[in-house]
N, C-alpha and C positions, 0 to 999 in steps of 0.2 A: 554796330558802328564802334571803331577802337578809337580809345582814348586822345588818340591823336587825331582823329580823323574830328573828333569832337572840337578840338581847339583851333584846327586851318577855319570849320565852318564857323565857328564863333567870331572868328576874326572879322566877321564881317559887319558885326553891327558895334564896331570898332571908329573913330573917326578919322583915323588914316590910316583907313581901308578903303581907300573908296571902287568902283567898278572898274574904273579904267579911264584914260583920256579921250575928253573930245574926238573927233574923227577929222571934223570940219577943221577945226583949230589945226589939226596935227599939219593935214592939206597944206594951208597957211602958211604954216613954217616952215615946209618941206620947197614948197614954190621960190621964196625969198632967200633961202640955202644955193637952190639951184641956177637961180640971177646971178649971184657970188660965184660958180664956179666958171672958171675957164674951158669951155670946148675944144673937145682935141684938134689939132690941124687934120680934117678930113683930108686935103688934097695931097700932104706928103704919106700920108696910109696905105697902103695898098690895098688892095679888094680882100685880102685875106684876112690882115687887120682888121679892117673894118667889121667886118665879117664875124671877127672872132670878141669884136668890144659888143656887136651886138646883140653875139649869146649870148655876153656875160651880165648884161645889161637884164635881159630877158627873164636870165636866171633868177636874178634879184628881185628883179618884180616879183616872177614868181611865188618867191619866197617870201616876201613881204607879204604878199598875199597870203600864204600859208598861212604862216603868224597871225596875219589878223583875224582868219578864218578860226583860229584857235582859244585866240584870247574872246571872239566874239563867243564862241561855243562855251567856251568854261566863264565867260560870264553869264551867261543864259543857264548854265548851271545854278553859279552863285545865287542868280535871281529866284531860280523857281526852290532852293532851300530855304534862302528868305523866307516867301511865301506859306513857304510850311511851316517854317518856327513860327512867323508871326503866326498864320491858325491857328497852330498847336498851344501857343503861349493866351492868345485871344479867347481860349473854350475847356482852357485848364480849371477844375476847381481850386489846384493851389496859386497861389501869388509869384510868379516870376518879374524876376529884376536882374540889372545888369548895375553893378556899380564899379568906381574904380579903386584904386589901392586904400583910399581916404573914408571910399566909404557913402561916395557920393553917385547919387543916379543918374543913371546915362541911358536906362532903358528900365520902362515898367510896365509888366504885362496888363491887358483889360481888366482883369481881375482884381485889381487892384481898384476898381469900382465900388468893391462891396465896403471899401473902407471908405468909402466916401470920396473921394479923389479922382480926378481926372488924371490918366496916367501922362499927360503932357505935364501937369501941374507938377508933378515929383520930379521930373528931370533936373537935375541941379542941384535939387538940398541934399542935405546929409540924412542916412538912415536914422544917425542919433536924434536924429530934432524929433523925432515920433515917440520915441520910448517913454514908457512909465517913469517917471524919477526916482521912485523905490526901484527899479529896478535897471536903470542906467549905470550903476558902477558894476554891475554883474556880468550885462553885456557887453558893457567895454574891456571887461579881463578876459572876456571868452574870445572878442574879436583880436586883439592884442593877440594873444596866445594861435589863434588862427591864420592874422599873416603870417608870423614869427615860424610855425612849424608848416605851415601850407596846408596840413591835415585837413580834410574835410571835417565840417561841425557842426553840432545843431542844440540849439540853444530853446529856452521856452524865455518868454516874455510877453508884457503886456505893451498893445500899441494902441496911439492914439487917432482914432476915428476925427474925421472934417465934423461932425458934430459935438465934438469932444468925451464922448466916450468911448471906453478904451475893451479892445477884443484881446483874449490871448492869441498869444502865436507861437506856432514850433518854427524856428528858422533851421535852413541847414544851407551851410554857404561852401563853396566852391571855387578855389582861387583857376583865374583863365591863364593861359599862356602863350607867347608868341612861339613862333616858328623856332626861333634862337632857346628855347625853354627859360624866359626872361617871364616875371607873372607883370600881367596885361592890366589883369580885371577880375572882379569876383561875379559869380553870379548865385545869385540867391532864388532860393523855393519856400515858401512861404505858407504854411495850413494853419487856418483858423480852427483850435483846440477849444471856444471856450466854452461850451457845450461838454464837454470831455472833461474840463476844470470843476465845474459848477456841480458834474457827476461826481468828482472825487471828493470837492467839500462837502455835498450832500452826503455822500455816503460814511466821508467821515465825520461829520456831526452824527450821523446814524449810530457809526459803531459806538461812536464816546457816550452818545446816550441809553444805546445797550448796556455799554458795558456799567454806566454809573448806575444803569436800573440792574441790569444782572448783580452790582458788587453793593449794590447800598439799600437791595431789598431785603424784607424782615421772611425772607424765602427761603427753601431749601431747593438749591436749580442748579441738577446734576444733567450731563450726558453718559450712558454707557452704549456699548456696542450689544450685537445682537445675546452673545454668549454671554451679557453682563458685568463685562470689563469696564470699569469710569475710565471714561477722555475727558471729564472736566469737573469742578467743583465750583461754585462761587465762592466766596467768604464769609457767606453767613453760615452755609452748610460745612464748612472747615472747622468755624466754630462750634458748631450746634453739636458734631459728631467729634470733635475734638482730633482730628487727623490735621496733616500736611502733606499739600499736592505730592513731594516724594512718600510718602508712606502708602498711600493710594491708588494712585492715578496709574492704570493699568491692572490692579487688583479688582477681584471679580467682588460684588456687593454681599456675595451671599460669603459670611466670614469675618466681613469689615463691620457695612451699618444694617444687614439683614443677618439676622440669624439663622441656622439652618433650619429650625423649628424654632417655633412661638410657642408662647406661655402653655395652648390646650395641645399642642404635640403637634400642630398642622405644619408639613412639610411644606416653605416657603423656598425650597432649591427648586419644586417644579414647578411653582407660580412665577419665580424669575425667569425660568427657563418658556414658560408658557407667554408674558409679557415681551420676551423676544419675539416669538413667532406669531402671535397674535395682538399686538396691541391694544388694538379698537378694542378689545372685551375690557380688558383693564383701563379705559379713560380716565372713571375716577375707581380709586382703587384706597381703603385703607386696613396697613397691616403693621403689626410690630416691630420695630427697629430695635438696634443696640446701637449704644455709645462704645466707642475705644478704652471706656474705665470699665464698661459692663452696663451699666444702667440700661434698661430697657424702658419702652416708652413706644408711644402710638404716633403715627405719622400718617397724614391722609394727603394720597399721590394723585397726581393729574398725569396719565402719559401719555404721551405723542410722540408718532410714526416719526424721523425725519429721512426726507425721500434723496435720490443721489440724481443724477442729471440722467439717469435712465428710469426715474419716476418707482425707484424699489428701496425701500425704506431698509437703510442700511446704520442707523441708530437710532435710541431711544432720550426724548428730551421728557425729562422729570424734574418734576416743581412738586414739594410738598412742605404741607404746614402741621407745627405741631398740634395734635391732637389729641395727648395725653391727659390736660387739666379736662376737656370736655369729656372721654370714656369714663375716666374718674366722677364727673358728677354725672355721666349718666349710669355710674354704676350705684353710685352714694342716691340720687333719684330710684333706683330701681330697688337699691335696699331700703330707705325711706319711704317710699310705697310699700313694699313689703311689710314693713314695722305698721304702719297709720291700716292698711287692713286687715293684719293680724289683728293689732289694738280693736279695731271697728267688728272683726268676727267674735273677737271675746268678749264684746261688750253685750252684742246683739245677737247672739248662737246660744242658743244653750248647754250645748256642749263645748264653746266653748275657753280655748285656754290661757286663764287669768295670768300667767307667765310671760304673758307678753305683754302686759299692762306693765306701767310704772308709776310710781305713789303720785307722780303730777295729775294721774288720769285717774285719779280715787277720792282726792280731798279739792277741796275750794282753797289753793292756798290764799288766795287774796281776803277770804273769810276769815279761813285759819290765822292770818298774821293779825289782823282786827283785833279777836280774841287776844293774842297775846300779848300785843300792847294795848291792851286794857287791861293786860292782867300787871304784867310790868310796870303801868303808872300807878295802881293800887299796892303792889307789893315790894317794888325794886325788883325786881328776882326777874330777871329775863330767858332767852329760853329759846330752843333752837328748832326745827325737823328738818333728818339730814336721813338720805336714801341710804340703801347698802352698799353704795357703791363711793360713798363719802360726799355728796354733791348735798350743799345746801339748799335746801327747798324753800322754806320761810325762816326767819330769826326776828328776833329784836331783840336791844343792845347788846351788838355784838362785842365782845371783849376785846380792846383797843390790844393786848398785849399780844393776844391770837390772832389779830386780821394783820398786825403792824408787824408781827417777828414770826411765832410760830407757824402761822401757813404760810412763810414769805420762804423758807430756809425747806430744802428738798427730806432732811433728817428728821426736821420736829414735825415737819408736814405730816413723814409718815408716822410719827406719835398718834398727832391728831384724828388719823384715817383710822388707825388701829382702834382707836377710843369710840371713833364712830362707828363703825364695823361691825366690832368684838363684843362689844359692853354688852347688848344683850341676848349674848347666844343660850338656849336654852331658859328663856325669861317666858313666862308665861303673859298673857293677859291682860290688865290691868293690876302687873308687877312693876316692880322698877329694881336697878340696880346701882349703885355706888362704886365708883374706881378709882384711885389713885393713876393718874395718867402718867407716862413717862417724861412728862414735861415737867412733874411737880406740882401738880392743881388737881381739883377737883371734877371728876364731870358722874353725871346721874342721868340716867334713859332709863325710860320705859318703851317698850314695844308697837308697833302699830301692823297690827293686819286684816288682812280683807279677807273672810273665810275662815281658811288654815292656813292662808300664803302670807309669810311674813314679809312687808314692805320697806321700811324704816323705823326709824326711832325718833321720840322728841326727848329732849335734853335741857338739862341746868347744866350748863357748862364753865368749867374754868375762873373757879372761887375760893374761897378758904373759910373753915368753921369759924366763928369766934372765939373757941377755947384752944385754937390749937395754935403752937410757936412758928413764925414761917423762919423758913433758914435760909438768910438771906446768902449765906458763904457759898449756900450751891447754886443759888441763880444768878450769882455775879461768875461764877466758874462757868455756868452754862452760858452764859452772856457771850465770855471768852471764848468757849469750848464752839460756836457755833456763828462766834462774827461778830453779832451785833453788836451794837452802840448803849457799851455796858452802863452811863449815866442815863441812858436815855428809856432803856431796857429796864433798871432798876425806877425812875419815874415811872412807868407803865405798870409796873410789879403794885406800886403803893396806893393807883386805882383800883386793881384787881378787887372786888366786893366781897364783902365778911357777913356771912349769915348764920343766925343761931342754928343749932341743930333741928329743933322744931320748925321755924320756918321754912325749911329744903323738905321737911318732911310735908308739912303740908301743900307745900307749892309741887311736891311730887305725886300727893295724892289726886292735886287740881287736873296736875298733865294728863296721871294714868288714866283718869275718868273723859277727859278730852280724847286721848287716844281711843279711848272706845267709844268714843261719840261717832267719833270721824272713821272708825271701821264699820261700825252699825249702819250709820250713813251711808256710807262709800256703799259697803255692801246690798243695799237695801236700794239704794240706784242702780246699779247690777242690774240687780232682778227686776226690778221697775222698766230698765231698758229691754231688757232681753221678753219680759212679757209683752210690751209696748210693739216693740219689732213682730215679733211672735202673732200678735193680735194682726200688725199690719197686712202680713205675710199671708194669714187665713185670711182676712177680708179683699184681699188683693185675687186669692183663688176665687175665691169664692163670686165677686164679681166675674172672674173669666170664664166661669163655667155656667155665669149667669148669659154672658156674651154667648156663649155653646150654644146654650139651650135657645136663645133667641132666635138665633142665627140657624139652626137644626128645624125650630120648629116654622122657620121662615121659609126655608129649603121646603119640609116638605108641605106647607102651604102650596108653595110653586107647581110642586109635582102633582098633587091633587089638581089642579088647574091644568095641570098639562094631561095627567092622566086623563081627565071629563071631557075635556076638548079634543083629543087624539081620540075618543072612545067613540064619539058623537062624530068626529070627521071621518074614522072609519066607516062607519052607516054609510054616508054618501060616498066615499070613493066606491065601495060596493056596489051598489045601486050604479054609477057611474061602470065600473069595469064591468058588470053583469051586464048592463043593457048595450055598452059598446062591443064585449066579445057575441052576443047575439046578433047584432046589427052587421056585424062582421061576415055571420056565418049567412046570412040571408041575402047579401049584396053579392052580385059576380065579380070575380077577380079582376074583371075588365074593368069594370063602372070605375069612376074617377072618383066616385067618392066613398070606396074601399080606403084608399090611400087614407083619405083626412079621420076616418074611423080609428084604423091602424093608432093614430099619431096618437089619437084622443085615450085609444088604451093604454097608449106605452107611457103615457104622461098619469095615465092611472096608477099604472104596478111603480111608475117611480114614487108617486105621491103617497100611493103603501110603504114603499122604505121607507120615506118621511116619516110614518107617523109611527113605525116601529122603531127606529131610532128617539122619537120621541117618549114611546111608551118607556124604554129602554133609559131614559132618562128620571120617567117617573118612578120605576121600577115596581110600574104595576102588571107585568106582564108575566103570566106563568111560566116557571125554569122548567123547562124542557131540555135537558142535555143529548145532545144526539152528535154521530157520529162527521165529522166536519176536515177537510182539507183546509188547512188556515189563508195557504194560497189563495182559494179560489173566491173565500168569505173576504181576507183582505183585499182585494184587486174591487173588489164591489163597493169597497167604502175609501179608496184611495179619493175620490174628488172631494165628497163628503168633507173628510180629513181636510183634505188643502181650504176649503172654504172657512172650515173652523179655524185653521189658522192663522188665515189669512195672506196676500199674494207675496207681502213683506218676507217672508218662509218659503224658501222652497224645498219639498217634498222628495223625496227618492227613495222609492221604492226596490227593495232587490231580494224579490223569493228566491227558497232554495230549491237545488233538484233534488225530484223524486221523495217529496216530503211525507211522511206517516203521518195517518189519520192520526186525530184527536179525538176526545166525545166530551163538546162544552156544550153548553145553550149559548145559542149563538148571540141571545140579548147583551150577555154576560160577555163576551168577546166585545161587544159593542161597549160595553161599557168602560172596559178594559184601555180600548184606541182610544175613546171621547176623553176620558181621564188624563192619557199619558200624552193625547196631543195639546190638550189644555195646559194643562202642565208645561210643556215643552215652550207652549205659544209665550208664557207666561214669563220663562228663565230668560228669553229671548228680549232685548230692549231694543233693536232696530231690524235690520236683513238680516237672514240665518237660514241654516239648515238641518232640516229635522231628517231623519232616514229611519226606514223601517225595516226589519231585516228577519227571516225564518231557514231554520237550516235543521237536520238532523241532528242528535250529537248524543252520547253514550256516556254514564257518570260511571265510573268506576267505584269500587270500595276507597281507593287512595285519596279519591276527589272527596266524597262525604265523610270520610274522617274529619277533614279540617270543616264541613259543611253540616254541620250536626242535625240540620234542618230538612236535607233529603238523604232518598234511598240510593243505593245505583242500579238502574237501569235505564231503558234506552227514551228518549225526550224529544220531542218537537220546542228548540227553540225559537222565542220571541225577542227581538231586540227594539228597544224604540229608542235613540239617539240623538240628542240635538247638541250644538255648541254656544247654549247660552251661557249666563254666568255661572254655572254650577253648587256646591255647596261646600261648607266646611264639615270637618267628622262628627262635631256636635250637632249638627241638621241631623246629619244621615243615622244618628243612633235613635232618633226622635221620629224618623219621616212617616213612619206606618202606625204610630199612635193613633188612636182616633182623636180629632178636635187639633189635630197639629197642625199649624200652619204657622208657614213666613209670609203668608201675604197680607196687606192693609187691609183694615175693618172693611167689608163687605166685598171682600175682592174672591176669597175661598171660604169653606166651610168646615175644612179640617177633612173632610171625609173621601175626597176623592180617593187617594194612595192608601188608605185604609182601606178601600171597599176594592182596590185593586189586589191586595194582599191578600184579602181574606176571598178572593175569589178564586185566585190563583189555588190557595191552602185548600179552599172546597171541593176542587177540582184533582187534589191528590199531586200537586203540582208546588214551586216556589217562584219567589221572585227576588233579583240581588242585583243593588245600583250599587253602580263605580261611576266616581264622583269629583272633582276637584275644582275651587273656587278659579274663573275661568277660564276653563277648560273645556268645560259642558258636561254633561250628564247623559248615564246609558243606565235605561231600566231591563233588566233581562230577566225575562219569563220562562221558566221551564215547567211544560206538560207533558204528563207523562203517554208513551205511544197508547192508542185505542187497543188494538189489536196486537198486546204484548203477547198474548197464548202462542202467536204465532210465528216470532222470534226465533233464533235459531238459541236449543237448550243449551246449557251449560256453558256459555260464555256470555252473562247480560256483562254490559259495561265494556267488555274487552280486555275484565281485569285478569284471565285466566288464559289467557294467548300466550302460547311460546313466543316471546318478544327475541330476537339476536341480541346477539353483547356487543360492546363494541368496546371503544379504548381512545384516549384522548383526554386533557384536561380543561375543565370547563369552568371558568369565573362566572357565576351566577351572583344575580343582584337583584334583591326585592323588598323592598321597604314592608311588607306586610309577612310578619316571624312565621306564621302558620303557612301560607304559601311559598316562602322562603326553604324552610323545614321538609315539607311535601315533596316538591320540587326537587330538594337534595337526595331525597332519599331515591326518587323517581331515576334520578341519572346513576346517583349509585347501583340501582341495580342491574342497570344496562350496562354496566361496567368502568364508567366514566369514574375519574379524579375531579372533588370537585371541590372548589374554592368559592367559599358564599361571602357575601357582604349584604349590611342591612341599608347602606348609604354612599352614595356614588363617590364621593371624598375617601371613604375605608374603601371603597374597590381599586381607587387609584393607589393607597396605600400598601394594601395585597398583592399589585401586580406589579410593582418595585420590587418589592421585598422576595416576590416568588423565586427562586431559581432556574425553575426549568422552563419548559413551553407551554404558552394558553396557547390551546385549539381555537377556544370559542368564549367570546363573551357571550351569556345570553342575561337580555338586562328588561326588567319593567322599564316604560315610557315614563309614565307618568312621575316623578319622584320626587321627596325633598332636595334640597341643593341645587339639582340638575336636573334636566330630563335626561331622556335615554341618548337619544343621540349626539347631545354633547357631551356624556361620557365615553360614548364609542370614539368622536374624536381625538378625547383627549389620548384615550388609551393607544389609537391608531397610530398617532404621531409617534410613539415609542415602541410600535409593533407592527407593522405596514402588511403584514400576513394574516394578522388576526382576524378569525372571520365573527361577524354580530349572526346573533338572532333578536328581535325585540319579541316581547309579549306585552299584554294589556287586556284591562276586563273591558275596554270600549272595545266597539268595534274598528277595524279597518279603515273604511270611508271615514271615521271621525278623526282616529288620530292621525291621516294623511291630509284630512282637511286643515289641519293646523300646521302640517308644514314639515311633521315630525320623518314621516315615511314618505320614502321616495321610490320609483320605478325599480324591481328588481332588488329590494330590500326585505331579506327575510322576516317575517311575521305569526305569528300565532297569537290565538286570543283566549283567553281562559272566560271558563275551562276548560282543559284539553285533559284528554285521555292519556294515559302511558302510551301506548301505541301511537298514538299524533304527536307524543311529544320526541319522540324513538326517533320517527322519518322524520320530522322538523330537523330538528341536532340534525343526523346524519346529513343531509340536504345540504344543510350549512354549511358544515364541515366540509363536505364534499365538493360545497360552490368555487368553481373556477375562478 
């Protein structure tokens, strides 16, 4: 609809507009017109006349009719647009009104409801009578301004509701127009905003309380982008780091408040770079900063992702607090521990070292001071001990002229130090010495030591003989020469105390003899403690070996009892399986009670297992080594096993193929499983799982180099795996001791993993646990094959195979130097370039720095810093070609139990052969 078409229909709710006149009325006045006119003279007309007045006449009608026909229709129009606007205006959610030049209403739509109002009730007043009063000179300049240009407008303000509170409202107003383009009327549209208001003050009280938390916190609350560009700073962090929004903002952090490297050399360009791409790992994170002057200093970071309207974290919001004074006292703690246990080892070790004592930790000075003032009220002569490092230990009267001026002034200070220090180097024993100090006085020390380690010195300090002249022209020059308050300075001079020569002598023969009281002492509590401890340390064994024996001789109480009972319970199962495989043989297959015979023996030969796992316990049963598939012995004692460990455990078992005989005594296998599933049950604190596992495998010479403990040739291994909590390296140096245990009083007896080791070793065989607190623990068994005669000659191990060469560069990583070392040399001779690291942080550093191309990471799982596969990541992200191998001395199933190895993730487990390690690499390498 055009603009103009808008203003004829508007006209209509207009009050002189109306539809049209009367009909009836019109009739009326048409009738009383036609009384008034004079009729033609019909008689002097002729018939043609006539005739021709009363087409004309006809016409008229006609016409008339027309017209009315027309003006009815285009009211019938006007009516049913009517109609429409008011609907339209009636189910509007904005407010429609109709007012005129003044301002006053003359039409307001239903909506006008929600103000409280009956829309008949506004007809008449004026729009201003509603407005806020704050806000009535605003809209009267707007409406002003509005007739004045005609321009359509729209203003905000607050209106007044029939209950007297007030809504916002956005007006937009519209001047109307007649047909002559004269304005008519306005008409107004009306939406209540204040929903939309109440968002904008909420939100800005929001920001201003951001922003007064973001600018008046004691925080560091920066923004950067992924690459580590800042978009923002607060004001604390401006001050903290000493920059301004230009000097920064846009500059990357690593340069500004991160340095490239920190204090121990750790590149902090890849941990920015790495907090880009991964956030979430660095939430809380703390690392070294720099100031803008240089200073360096420790900052602990909080970061957070922030996300963009497609939910992808497109910068990084970082809060951090200084953390500087707290590394500092956990450094100053960590060196003060270190001192207080050095001090406690050389107290109580006999070897040892008294160098790390200090003369407070030799003498009683609180005794020591007693002493010397009691010697000072009997003598005058007071007296000091000061360490070698100048610190006073104990004194009395001290010399007002030395506490007040000379240790006050940084120059005489160091007089003083040198006098304490120096005086008795080269003094012997219960010597003393005499010095004219730089100050002009007197001081005399004798030595104190503990042993042969000289500790301190005790002193007659800063006096004058009696016979000798003081010169007072050089201490009033010194006075000046050094500041002080030379009346005050010379008063202090005339206390200075005056002793015969004799008296300093004897008051120094008192010290020396004190000094060696208090070294004899000191010394002789030494040794007091260190015997004491010493004594402790043997009675401490000596109970725990009392514990051993207890506990040993309790153990095999048990087994005696198991043994007598197992030995007596075999009798009857005898008797039992004898008389039911005869019964067996005498009854026909048909009979029905064949069947229940059967059960009764097979509940026989199991209750023989029974009690040979029992004897096997008592280890009364004769060693009979014989030749054995571990397979077919293990699958027989799989339920066994789960019972002992119970259902909380679940078991998995996975023999190898095609496995080589062994020749144990199979009791001995038995004792072997009972041990390591006990064990296992034991690492375990809730659900878990154990795995058992037997495979071939071939030790080479390159393997028992690093393994000094076997041969190479060819092996049946045993693996038994669980993932409880594991152990530390101090367990594992310990574990196969006899009497060793980590478990509580009566829980182990020390013996089991002894008696595993030394079973393993009797058998011509080892055993080697990989281990880490946890992670779980894997114990692996190697036995050597039965029927080696039969082997193929001159290649045991696989170490004498024409192996191929190959080519490629390989980043190797192994935290353990002998398997590291092996390993390299193993790729070196296959031809490979190889680049080792002992810790996944130095392997990220290696492969920065490298030049050329890594083929292949191959990296231990298990490691300090990191495990294996989040150094694969990290390295990924900066080489997206690079293919892994992992290795690890657990098995497979374990470390993929934990999450570490995934479907289609190359793997090998040590140890592996040159040859298995050959095809592994190339595999890798090769993998698509």
């Amino acid at each position: 609809m055009t603009d103009a078409a808008n203003s004829t229909d508007l006209y209509l709710f207009l009050p002189d507009n109306s539809a049209g006149p009367d009909s009836v009325k019109i009739r009326e006045e048409a009738k009383q017109k036609a009384q008034s006119i004079t009729p033609p003279p019909l008689e002097s007309m002729s018939l043609q006349e006539v005739q021709q007045m009363f087409h004309e006449m006809q016409v008229k009608q006609l016409e008339a009719e027309l017209q009315s026909e027309y003006w009815r229709n285009r009211f019938e129009q006007c009516f049913d647009q009517v109609e429409v606007l008011t609907t339209v205006t009636e189910n509007m959610l904005d407010m429609v009104a109709l007012s005129d030049l003044e301002g006053n209403f003359i039409f307001a739509g239903k909506s006008h409801e929600a103000l409280g109002y009956h829309p008949s009730f506004l007809i008449g007043k004026n729009v201003m009578d509603f407005v806020h009063p704050d806000d009535l000179s605003h809209v009267l300049e707007q409406f002003a301004v509005f007739i004045e240009s005609g321009d359509t407008q729209t203003v905000e303000y607050r209106y007044r509701c029939r209950n007297g509170s007030y809504l916002w409202l956005e007006t937009a107003g519209r001047i109307l127009k007649d047909k002559n383009g004269d304005p008519k009327g306005i008409v107004f549209s009306s939406r209540d905003i204040t929903a939309h208001k109440k968002a904008e003050e909420a939100l800005r009280k929001s920001e201003a309380r951001y922003r007064e938390l973001v600018e008046n916190t004691n925080s560091i609350i920066l923004r950067m982008d992924l690459e580590g560009r800042v978009s923002f700073l607060n004001d604390y962090a401006k001050s903290f780091f000493g920059y301004e929004d230009r000097e920064i903002i846009g500059r990357n952090v690593v340069g500004t408040i991160v340095p490239e490297t920190d204090s121990s050399g750790k590149d902090l360009r890849t941990m920015i770079a790495d907090i880009g791409k991964h956030p979430e790992r660095y939430a809380l994170n703390e690392n070294e900063n720099i100031k803008k002057d240089g200073t360096r200093l420790w900052v602990c970071w909080s970061n957070k992702g922030v996300l963009d309207e497609h939910g992808k974290v497109f910068e990084i919001l970082c809060v951090g607090n200084d953390a500087t004074a707290r590394k500092e006292a956990e450094k100053m703690l960590q060196i003060s521990e270190k001192r207080v246990r050095a001090k406690l080892d050389a107290v109580i070790r006999p070897e040892g070292d008294i160098d790390h004592l200090d003369l407070v930790d030799i003498i009683d000075t609180e005794k020591t001071k007693e002493l010397m003032d009691d010697f000072h009220y009997l003598t005058n002569i007071g007296g000091a001990i000061v360490d070698l490092e100048g610190n006073v230990v104990a004194s009395t009267e001290f010399r007002e002229i030395c506490a007040r001026f000379h240790r006050m002034h940084p120059d005489t200070l160091e007089n003083c130090i040198e006098s304490d220090t120096k005086l008795t180097e080269g003094i012997e024993a219960g010597q003393f010495s005499a010095y004219r100090c730089k100050n002009n006085m007197w001081d005399i020390a004798t030595p104190l030591f503990l042993g042969d380690k000289h500790f301190g010195n005790i002193f007659i300090g800063q006096f004058f003989y009696e016979d000798e002249d003081i010169d007072y022209d050089a201490f009033s020059a010194q006075a000046r020469k050094f500041g002080f308050d030379e009346q005050t300075y010379m008063d202090a001079l005339d206390r200075v105390p005056r002793f015969s020569r004799k008296s300093v002598q004897r008051a120094m023969d008192y010290y020396s003899r004190l000094a060696q009281m208090l070294s004899t002492l000191g010394y002789g509590n030494l040794k007091l403690a260190r015997a004491f401890e010493e004594h402790k340390q043997n009675e401490k064994k000596r109970e725990q070996l009392q514990e051993q024996l207890n506990q040993a001789q309790k153990m095999e109480s048990v087994g005696r009892l198991a043994g007598g009972i197992a030995h007596d319970f075999n009798n009857k199962i005898a008797i039992i399986n004898g008389y039911a495989e005869m019964a067996i043989n005498m009854i026909a297959p048909s009979s029905p009670l064949r069947e229940t015979i059967e059960a009764i023996h097979t509940a026989g030969n199991q209750s023989a297992d029974i009690v040979r796992q029992l004897l096997a316990f008592a280890r009364k049963q004769t060693i009979k080594p014989m030749e054995l598939d571990l397979n077919d012995s293990l699958s027989g004692m799989v339920k066994m096993l789960q019972r002992l460990i119970g259902e909380n455990i679940s078991l998995t078992w996975s023999p190898g193929n095609n496995l080589w005989p062994v020749k144990i005594d199979p009791s001995q296998l038995d004792q072997i499983m009972v041990n390591l599933a006990a064990n296992a049950r034991d690492a375990i604190s809730d659900v878990g799982k154990l795995n058992i596992e037997t495979k071939n495998v071939v030790l080479d010479e390159e393997y028992c180099r690093t393994h000094p403990e076997c041969m190479p040739g060819q092996y049946v291994m045993l693996a038994v795996s669980d993932n409880g909590c594991g152990m530390e390296k101090d367990v594992q140096d310990h574990l196969f001791e006899p009497f060793f245990t980590t478990k509580e009083i009566g829980r182990g007896t020390g013996l089991g993993l002894s008696t595993v080791y030394g079973i393993a070793r009797q058998n011509k065989g080892f055993i080697n646990v990989y281990s880490e607190p946890g992670k779980g623990t894997t114990f692996t068994i190697y036995l050597p094959r039965h029927d080696i005669q039969e082997a193929p000659t001159g290649n045991i191990g696989g170490g004498r195979e024409q192996l191929s060469t190959s080519s490629g560069c390989i980043l190797l990583v192994e935290d353990e130097a002998a398997i590291l070392q092996m390993a390299k040399i193993m790729l070196e001779k296959l031809g490979y370039t190889v680049l080792t690291a002992a810790r996944p942080e130095l392997a990220i550093k290696v492969a920065e720095e490298y030049d050329g191309k890594i083929d292949l990471l191959m990296t231990d799982v298990i490691m300090p810093e990191m495990n294996g596969k989040d150094l694969a990541l990290r390295l990924l992200a900066g080489n997206p070609h690079l293919k892994i191998l992992f290795m690890s001395g657990y098995t497979a199933d374990v470390i993929a139990h934990h999450g570490i190895l995934e479907e289609g993730v190359k793997f090998i487990q040590k140890p592996f052969l040159m040859k298995d390690m050959a095809a592994k690499v190339r595999e890798a390498i090769d993998q698509k």
